[in-house]
N, C-alpha and C positions, 0 to 999 in steps of 0.2 A: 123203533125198528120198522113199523109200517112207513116211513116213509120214505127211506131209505131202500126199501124194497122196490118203490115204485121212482126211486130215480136213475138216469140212465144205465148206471153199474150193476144197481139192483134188478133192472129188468133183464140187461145182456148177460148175467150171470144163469136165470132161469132158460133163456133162450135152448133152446133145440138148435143145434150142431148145423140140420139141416135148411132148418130156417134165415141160419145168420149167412149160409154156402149160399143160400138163392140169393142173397141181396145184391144191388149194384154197389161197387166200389165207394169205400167212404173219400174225402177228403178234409182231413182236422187241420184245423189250420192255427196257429197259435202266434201272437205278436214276440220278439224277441223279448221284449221288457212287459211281459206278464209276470202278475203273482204266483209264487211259487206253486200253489195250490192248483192251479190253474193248469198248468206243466204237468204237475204231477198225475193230476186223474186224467189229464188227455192222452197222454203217456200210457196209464192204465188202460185206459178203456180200447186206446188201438191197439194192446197187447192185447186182450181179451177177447177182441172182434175176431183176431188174426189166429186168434188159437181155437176158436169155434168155426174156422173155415173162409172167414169174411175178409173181404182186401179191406186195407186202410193206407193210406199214407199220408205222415206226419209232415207237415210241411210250415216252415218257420219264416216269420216276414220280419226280415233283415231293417231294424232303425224304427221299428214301429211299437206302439203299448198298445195297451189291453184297446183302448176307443180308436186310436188314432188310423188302421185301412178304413174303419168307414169316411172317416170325414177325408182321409185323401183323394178319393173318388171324385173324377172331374176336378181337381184341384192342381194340376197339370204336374205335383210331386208324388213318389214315391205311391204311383197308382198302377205301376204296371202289375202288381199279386191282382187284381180283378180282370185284367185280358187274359190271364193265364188260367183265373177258372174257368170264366166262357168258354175261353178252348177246351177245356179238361169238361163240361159241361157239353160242349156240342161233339165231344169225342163218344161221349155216353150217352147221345139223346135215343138213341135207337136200341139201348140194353132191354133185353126180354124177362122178363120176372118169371119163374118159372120157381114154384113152389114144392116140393116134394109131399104127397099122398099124405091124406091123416091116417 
């Protein structure tokens, strides 16, 4: 049970409403041929974000498994999901964290 408390579900579950509203936008990113387990709590956990306030968007990389966006990187296949976060990345660099009162 303690550890499970302290992994990410177990943490976003305790989270303060307010807390999770202040954050900047998640982006979950998941290969199309992940383990099922894999799907399932990332699935979970952007439903959870988004019901404490928090943006997330779930976004699936088309032809790819669990390893295979990092090693396409510079590999001149199936590397355009990392231009698209940079962009999604320098769309957010200037987000203000702005915490709510204890």
């Amino acid at each position: 049970k303690g550890i499970a408390a302290n992994q990410p579900l177990g943490l976003l579950r305790r989270a303060e409403k307010g807390y999770i509203a202040a954050l900047p936008p998640l982006r979950i990113m998941m290969a199309e041929r992940e383990p099922r387990f894999i799907i399932s709590v990332s699935r979970t956990f952007a439903r959870m974000f988004k019901s404490k306030g928090g943006r997330a968007e779930v976004h699936v990389l088309d032809g790819h498994t669990h390893l295979s966006p990092i090693f396409s990187l510079c590999s001149g296949e199936k590397e355009e999901w990392g231009l698209e976060v940079a962009q999604w990345v320098l769309n957010y660099q200037e987000f203000n964290l702005v915490y709510p009162e204890q």
